[in-house]
Rosetta silent file (secondary structure, phi, psi, omega in degrees, C-alpha in Angstrom):
SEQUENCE: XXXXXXXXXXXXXXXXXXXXXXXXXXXXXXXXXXXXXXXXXXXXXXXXXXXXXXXXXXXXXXXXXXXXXXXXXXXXXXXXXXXXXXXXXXXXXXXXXXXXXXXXXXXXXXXXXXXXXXX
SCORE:     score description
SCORE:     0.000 S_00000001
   1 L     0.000  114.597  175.520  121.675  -31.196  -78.384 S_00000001
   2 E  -166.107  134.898 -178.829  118.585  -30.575  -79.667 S_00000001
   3 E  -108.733  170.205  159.777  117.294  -31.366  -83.490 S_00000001
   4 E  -131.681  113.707 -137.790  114.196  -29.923  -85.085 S_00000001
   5 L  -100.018  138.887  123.643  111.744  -32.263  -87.488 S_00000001
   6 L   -91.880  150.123  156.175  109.437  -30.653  -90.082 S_00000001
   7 L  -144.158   78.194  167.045  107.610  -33.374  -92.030 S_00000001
   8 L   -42.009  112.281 -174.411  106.081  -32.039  -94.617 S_00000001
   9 L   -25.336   90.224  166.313  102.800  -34.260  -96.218 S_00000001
  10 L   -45.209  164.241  153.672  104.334  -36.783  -99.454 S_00000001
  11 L   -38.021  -67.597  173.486  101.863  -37.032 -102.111 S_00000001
  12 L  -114.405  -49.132  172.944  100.889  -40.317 -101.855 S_00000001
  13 L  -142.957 -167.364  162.120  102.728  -42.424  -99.438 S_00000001
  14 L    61.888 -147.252  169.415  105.463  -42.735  -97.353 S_00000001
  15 E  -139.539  156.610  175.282  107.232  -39.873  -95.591 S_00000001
  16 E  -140.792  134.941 -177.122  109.556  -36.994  -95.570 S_00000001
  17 E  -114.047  159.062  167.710  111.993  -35.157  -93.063 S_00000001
  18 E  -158.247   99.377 -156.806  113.923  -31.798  -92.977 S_00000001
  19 E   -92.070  139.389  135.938  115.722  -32.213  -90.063 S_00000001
  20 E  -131.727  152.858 -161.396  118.116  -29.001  -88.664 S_00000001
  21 E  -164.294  149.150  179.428  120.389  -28.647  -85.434 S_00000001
  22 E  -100.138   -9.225  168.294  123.379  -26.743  -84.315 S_00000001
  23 E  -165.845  132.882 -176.925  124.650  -29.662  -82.570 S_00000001
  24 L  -123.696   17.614  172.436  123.668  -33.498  -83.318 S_00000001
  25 L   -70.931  157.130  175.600  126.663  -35.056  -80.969 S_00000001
  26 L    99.454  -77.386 -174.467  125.171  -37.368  -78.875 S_00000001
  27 L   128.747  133.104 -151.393  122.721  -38.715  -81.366 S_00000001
  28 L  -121.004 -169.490 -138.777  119.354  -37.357  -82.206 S_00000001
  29 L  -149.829  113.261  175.012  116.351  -39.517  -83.587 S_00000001
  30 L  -131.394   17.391  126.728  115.496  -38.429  -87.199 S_00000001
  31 E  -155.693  128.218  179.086  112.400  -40.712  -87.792 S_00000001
  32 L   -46.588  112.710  176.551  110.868  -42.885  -85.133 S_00000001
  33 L   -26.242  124.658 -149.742  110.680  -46.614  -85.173 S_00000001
  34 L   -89.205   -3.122  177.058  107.708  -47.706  -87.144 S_00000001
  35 L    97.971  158.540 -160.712  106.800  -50.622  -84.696 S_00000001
  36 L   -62.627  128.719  167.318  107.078  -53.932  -84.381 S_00000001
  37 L    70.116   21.996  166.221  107.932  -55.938  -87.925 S_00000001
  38 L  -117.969  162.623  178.698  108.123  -52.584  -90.024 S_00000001
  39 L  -140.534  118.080  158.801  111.197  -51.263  -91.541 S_00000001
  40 E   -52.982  142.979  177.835  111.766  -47.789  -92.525 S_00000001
  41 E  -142.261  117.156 -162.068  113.631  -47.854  -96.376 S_00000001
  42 E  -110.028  111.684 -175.934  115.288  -44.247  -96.736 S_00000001
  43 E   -97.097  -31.583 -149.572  115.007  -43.654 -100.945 S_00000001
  44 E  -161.146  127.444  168.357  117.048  -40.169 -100.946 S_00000001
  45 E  -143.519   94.739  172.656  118.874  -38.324  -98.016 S_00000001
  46 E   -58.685  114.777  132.496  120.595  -34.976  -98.634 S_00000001
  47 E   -70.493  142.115  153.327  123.320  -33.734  -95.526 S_00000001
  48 E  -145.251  139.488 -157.969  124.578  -30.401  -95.317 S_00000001
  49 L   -75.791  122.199  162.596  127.354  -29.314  -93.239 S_00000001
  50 L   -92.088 -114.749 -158.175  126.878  -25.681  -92.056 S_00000001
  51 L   -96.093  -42.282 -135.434  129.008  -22.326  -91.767 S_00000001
  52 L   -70.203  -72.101 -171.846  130.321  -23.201  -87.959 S_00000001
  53 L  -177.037 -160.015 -175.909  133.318  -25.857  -89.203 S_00000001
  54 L   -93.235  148.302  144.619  134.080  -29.458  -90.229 S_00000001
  55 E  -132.266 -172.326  150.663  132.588  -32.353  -88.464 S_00000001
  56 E  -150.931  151.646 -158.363  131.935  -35.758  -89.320 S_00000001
  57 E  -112.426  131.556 -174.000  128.681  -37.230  -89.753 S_00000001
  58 E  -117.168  131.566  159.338  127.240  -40.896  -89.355 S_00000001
  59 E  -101.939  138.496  175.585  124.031  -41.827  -90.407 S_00000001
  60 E  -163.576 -153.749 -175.918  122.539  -45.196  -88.962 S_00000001
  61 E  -130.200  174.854  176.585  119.795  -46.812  -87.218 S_00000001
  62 E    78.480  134.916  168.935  119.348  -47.395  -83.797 S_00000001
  63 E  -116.201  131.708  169.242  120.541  -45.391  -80.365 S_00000001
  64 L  -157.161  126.020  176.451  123.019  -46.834  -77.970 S_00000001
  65 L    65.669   26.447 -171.860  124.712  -45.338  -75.135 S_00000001
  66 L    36.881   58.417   94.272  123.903  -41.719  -77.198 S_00000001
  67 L  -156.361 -160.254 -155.177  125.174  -43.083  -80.747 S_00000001
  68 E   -50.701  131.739 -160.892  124.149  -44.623  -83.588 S_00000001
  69 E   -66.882  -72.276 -150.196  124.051  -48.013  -82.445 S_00000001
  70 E  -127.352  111.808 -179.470  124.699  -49.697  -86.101 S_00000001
  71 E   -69.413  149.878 -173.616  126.407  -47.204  -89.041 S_00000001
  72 L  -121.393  -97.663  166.810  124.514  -46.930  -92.249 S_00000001
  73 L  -104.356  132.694 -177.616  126.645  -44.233  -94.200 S_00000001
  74 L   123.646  146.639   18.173  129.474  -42.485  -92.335 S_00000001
  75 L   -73.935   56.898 -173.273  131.378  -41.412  -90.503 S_00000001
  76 E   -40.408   91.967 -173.955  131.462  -39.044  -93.298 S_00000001
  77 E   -89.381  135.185 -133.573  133.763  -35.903  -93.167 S_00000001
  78 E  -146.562  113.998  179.862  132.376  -33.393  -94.375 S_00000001
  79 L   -64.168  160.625  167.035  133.637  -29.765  -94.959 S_00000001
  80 L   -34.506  162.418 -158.681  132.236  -26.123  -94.032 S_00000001
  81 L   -17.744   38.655  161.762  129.279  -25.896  -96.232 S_00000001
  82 L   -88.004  141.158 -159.898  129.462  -28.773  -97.928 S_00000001
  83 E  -136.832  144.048  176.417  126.553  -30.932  -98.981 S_00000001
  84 E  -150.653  135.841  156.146  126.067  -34.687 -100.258 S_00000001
  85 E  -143.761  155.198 -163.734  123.344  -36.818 -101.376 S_00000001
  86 E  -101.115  129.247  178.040  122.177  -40.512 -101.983 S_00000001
  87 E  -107.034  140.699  163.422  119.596  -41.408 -104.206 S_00000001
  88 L  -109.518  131.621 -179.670  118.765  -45.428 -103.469 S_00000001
  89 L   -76.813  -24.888 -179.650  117.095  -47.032 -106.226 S_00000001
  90 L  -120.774   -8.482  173.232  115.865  -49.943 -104.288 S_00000001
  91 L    99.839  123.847  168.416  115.855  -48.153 -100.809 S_00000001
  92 L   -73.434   71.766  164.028  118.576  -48.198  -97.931 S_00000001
  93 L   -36.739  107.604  174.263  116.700  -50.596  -95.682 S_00000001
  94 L   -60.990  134.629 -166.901  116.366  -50.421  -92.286 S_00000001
  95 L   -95.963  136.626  176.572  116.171  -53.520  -89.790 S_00000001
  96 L     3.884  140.605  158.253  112.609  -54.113  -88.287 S_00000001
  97 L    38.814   51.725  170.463  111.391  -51.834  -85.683 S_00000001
  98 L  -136.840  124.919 -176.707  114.488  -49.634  -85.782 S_00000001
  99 L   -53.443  145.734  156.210  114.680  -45.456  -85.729 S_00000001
 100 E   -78.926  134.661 -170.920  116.790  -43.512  -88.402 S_00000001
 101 E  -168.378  156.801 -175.297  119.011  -41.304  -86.383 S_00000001
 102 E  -108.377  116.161 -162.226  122.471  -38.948  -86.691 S_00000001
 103 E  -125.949  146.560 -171.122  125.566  -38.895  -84.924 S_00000001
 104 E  -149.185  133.447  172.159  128.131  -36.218  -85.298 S_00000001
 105 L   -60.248   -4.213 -176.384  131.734  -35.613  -83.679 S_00000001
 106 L  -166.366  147.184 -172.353  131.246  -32.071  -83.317 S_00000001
 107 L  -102.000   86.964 -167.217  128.712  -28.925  -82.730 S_00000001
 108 L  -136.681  173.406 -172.625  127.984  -27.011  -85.906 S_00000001
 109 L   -78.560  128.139 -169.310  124.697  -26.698  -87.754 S_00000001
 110 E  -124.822  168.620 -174.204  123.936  -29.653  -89.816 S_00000001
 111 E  -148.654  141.827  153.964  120.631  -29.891  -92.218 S_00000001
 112 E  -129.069  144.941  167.651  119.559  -33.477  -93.020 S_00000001
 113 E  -136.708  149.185 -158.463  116.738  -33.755  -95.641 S_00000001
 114 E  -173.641  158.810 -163.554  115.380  -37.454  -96.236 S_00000001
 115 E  -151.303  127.699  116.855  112.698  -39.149  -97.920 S_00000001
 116 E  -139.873 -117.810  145.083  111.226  -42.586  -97.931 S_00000001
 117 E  -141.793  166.917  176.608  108.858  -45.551  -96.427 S_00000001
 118 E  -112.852  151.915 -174.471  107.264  -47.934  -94.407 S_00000001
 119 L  -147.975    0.000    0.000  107.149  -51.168  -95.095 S_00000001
């Protein structure tokens, strides 16, 4: 288990990830709690499954016991390259001083791309 972060500079505010990993069982961390009384709000998140097989994928917040402590979207199954994404118009809020993180049932190459802010 091991993911890999780019975060490429936003424009103006907020942040952006482009997460990739050949195996995200367990549960990996895909942006770090923001500290006491902030809440990440996730505007747009792209998954894409890769070439390896089917898994299914949970997005949430929180780690417990290595997985997502509390599901956000997901357990999502999700075919050999097949890709889906959420645009939120008002932002998929996060609860206070809790990480965005990825849990997956199986060990194939996954892509997450993600976008949002702190607030």
């Amino acid at each position: 288990m091991a993911i890999a972060i780019t975060t490429p500079t936003p424009g103006k505010f907020g942040w952006i990830i482009n997460a990739t990993s050949v195996d995200v069982s367990g549960c990996e961390e895909l942006k770090a709690a923001p500290g006491v009384g902030k809440q990440i709000i996730v505007d747009h998140i792209t998954i894409n499954n890769g070439a390896a097989g089917t898994q299914n994928i949970t997005i949430g917040q929180g780690v417990a016991a290595g997985a997502v402590e509390t599901a956000l979207i997901g357990p999502i199954a999700m075919a050999v390259n097949d890709s889906i994404q959420w645009n939120f118009p008002n932002g998929m809020w996060l609860a206070a001083n809790k990480s965005l993180t990825v849990d997956s049932d199986d060990t194939h190459n996954l892509m997450i791309f993600a976008y949002g802010r702190i607030q």
